[in-house]
C-alpha positions as a printed Julia matrix, in Angstrom:
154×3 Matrix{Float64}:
  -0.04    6.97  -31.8
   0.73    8.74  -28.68
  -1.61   11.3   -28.99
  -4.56    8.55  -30.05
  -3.68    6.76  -27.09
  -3.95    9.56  -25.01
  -7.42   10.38  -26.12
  -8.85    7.32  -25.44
  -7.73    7.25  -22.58
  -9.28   10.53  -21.23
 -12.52    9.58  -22.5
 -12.26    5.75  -20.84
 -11.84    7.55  -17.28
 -13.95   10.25  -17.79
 -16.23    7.1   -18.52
 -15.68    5.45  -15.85
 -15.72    8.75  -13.57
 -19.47    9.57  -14.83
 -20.37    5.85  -13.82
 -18.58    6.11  -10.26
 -20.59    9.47   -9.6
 -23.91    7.8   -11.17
 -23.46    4.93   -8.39
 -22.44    7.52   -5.79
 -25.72    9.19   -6.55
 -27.87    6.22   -5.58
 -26.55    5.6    -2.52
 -26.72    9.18   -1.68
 -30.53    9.26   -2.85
 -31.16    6.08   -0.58
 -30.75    8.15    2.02
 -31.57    5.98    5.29
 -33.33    3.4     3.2
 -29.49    1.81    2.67
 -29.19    1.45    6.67
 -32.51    0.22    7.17
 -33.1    -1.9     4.24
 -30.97   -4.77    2.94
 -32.21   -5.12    0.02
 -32.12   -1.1    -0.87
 -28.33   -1.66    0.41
 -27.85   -4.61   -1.65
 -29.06   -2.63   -5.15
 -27.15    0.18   -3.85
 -24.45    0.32   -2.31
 -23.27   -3.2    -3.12
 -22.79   -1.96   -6.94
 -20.72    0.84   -5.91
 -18.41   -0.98   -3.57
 -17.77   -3.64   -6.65
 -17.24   -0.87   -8.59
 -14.48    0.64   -6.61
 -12.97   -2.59   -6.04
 -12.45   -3.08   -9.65
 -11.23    0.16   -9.99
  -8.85   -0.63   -7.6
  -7.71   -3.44   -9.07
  -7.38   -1.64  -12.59
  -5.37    1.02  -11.1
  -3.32   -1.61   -8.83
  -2.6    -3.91  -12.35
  -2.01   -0.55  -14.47
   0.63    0.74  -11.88
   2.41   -2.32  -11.88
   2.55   -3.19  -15.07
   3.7     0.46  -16.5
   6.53    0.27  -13.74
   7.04   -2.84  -14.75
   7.4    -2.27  -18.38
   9.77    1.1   -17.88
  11.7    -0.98  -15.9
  11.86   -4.0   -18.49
  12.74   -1.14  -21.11
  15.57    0.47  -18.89
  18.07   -2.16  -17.87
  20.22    0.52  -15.79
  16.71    1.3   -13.81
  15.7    -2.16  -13.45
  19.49   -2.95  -11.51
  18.97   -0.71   -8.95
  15.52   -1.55   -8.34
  16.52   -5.19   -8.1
  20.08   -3.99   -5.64
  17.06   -2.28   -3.7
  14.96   -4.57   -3.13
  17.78   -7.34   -2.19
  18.89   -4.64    0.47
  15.3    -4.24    1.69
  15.12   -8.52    1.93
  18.25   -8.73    3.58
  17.2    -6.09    5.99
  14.17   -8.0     6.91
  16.13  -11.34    7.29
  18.03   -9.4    10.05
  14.82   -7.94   11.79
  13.72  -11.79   11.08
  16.39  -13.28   12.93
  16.7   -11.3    15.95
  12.95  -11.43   16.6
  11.88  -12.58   19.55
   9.31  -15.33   19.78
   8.56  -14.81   23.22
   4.64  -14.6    24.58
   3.9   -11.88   24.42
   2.81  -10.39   28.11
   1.01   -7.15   29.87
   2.59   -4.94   32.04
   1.77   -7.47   35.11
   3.47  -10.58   33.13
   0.0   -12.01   31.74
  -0.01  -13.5    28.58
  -2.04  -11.46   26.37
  -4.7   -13.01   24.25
  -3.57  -14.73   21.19
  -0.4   -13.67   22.35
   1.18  -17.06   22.81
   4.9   -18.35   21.8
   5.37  -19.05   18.2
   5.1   -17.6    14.78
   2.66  -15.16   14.89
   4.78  -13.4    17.56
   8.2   -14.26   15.62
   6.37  -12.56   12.63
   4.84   -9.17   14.46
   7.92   -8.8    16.33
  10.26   -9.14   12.9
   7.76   -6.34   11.27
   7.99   -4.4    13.91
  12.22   -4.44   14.12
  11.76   -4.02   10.07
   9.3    -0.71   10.42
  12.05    0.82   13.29
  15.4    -0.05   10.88
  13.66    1.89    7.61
  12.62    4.39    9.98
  16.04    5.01   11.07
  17.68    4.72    7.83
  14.49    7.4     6.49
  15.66    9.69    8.85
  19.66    9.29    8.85
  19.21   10.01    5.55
  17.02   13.4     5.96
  19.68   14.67    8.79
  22.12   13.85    6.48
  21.09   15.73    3.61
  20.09   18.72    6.04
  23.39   18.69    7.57
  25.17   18.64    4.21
  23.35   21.08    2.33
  23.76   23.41    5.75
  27.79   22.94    4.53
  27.31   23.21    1.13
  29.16   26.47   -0.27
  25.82   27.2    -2.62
């Protein structure tokens, strides 16, 4: 079953791989025609870029379902996931909350376009806080493990 699986599978992507290079061909062959041309661009390159978009959406779905179903068939995977991503949402409630949602200003104390007080600035400034507490916590946990394998008696 496996192994039939597996074989359709190669030949699906090697499908799909001789159709992406087909489409990459006629835009290369287009040469400056594709610049110059809308309508060249528009039975050229417009093809290809729908093509990659579904094929990003195919490989976005199939990701997420697979991990999805591995974690559906391992319960002991699926709580620690689940612990992890509460800890990552109750990390961002804390960058959330002590946001500010100030203007936000130059160096001289001008507000900055589209820079005014409310949520947009609550939200950048909470993604921000979020981006520097992972970052920490990324590298506490590389000193960490550099510092303890340095003591390690291996």
């Amino acid at each position: 079953m496996i192994n039939k699986f597996y074989k359709v599978a190669k030949i699906g992507a090697a499908v799909l791989g001789v159709i992406g290079i087909v489409l990459l061909v006629r835009v290369v062959a287009a040469g400056e025609a594709v610049v110059i041309d809308a309508a060249t661009q528009a039975s050229t390159v417009d093809p290809f870029v729908s093509f990659t978009f579904l094929m990003l959406g195919l490989t976005t779905v199939s990701a997420i379902g697979f991990s999805l179903w591995s974690l559906i068939q391992n319960p002991a995977a699926l709580k620690k996931a689940l612990i992890s991503l509460a800890v990552l949402g109750v990390l961002f409630v804390i960058a959330y909350t002590i946001a500010n949602d100030g203007a936000v200003t130059d160096k001289f104390g001008n507000i900055i376009e589209k820079g005014e007080v409310g949520p947009i600035s609550k939200n950048s400034g909470a993604l921000i806080k979020y981006t520097y507490f992972l970052g920490v916590i990324g590298l506490a946990c590389v000193l960490w493990g550099s510092v303890k394998e340095m003591f390690s008696n291996k």
